[in-house]
C-alpha positions in Angstrom: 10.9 33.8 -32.4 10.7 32.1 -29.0 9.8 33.8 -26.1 12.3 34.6 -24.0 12.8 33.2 -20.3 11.8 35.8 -17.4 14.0 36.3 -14.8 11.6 34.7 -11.9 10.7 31.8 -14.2 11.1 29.6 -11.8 9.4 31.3 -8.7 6.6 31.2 -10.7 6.7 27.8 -11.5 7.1 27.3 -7.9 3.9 29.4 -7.6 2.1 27.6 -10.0 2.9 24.4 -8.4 1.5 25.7 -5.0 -1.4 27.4 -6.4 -2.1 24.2 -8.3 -2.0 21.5 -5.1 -3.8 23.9 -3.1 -6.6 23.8 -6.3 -6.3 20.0 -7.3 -6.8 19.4 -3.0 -9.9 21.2 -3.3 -11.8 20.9 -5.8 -10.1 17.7 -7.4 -7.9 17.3 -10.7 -10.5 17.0 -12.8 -13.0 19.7 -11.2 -10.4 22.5 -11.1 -9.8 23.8 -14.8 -7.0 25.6 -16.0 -8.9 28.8 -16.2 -9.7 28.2 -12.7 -5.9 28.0 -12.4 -4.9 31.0 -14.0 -7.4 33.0 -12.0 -5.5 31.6 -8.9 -2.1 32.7 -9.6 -3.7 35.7 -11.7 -2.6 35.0 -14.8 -3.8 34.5 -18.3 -4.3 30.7 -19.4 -2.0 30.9 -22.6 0.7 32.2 -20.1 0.7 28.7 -18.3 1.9 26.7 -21.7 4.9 29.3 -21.3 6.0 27.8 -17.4 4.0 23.9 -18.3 2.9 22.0 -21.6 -0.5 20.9 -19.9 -2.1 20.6 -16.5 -1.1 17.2 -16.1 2.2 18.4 -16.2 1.7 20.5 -13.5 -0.1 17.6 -11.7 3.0 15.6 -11.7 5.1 19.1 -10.4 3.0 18.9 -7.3 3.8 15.1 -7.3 7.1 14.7 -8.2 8.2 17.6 -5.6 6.2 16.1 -3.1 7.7 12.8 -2.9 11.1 14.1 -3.6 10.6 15.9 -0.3 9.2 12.5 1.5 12.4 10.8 -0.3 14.7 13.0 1.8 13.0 11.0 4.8 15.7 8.1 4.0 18.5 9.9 4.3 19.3 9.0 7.5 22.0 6.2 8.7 20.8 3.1 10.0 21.4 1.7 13.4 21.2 -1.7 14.7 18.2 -0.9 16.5 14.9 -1.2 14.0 12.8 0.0 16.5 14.7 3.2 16.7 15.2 3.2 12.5 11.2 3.2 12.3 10.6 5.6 14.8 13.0 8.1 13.3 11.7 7.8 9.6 8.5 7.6 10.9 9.1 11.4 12.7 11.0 12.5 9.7 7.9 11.6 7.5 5.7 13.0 10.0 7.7 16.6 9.5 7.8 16.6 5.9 3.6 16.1 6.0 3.6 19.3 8.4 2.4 22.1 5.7 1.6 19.5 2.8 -1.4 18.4 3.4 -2.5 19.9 0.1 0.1 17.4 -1.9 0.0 15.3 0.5 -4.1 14.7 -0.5 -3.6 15.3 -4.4 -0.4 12.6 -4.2 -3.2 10.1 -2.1 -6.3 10.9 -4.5 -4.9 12.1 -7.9 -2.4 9.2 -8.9 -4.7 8.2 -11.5 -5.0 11.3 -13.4 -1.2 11.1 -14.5 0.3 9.9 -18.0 1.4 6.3 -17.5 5.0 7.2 -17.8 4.9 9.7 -15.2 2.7 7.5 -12.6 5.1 4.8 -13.1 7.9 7.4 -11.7 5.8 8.9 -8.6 5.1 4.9 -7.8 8.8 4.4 -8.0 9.6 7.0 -5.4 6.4 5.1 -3.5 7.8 1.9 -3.7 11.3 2.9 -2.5 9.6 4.3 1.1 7.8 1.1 1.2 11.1 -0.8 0.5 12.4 0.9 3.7 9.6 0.2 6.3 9.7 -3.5 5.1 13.3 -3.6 5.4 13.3 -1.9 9.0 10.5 -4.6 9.6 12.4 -7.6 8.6 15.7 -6.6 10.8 13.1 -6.3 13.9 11.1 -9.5 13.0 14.0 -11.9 11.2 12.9 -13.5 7.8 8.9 -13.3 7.2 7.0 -13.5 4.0 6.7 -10.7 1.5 3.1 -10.8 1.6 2.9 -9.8 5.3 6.0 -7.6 5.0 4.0 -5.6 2.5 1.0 -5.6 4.7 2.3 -4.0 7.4 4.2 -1.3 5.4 1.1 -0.3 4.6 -0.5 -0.6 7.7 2.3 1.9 9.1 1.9 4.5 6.0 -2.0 4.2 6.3 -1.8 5.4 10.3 0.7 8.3 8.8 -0.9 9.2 5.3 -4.1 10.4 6.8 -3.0 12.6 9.7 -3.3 15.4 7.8 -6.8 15.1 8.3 -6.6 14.8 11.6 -3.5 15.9 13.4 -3.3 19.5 14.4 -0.6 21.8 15.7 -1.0 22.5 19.8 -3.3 19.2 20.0 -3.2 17.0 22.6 -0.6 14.3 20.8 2.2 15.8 19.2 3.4 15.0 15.9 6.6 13.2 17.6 4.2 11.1 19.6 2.4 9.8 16.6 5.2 8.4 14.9 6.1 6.8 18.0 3.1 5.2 18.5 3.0 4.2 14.6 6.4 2.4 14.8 5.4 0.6 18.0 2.2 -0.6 16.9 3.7 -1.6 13.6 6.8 -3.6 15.5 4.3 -4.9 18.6 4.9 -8.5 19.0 1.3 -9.8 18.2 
């Protein structure tokens, strides 16, 4: 007979998935067992196959609702000013990294650790935030090549992907300011 469902099934998937990007941040995907795991959400190891089939599964739960959450950064009109656009998606990015740096780290460092089939969906959702910032970046420059477009997409998310390791709360340069500065820099007329 199959076990039955438990009322807060998903709360604790929910806790397992926070448990487990907190873990993977630390210690890495492959250094953090799933013993190690269970003793972090206090529960026994068969009791994970119950909420996820393997711990690669619950790898790509700390992915997959990670960039779903950066996704939500697009969902914002454009305007006819680029400059604006990448300064806005720039802050809204900015906001969905304050609290994750956890996923944020395991979605930077752990990609590789993921089943083919589910690394080529969290690099879909990748691409589709890089689509954005070269589109923005075409309206302000006119037509450029797709090499350099792609180049300084990544320029932009490398000056945002790594404030977690830097940026804090109450410092002297706010979070609002570093996106600013980020979409200048990426749009300065060299």
């Amino acid at each position: 007979m199959a076990r039955r469902q438990a009322e807060d099934y998903e709360e604790k998937r929910d806790a397992i998935v926070d448990a487990a990007a907190r873990l993977f941040a630390a210690k890495g995907f492959s250094g953090a067992s799933l013993a190690d795991l269970a003793d972090a959400c206090d529960m026994s190891k068969s009791l994970f196959y119950h909420y996820y089939a393997s711990k690669e599964a619950i790898l790509y739960a700390v992915m997959e609702e990670h960039m779903d959450d950066l996704l939500t950064a697009l969902d914002v009109e454009a305007s006819e000013n680029p400059v604006y656009d990448l300064r806005v998606f720039a802050r809204r990015l900015l906001a969905l990294y304050a609290g994750a740096a956890d996923r944020q780290k395991v979605l930077l460092y752990e990609l590789k650790n993921l089943p083919k089939a589910e690394r080529a969906d969290i690099v879909a959702k990748q691409r589709r935030l890089i689509a954005h910032v070269e589109n923005i970046i075409r309206s302000a420059r006119g037509r450029q090549e797709k090499g350099f477009l792609r180049a300084e997409a990544m320029l932009f998310f490398g000056m945002l992907n790594w404030t977690h390791t830097w940026l804090k709360t109450g410092g002297a340069v706010t979070r609002n300011e570093v996106a600013d500065m980020a979409a200048r820099m990426t749009l300065s007329k060299i």
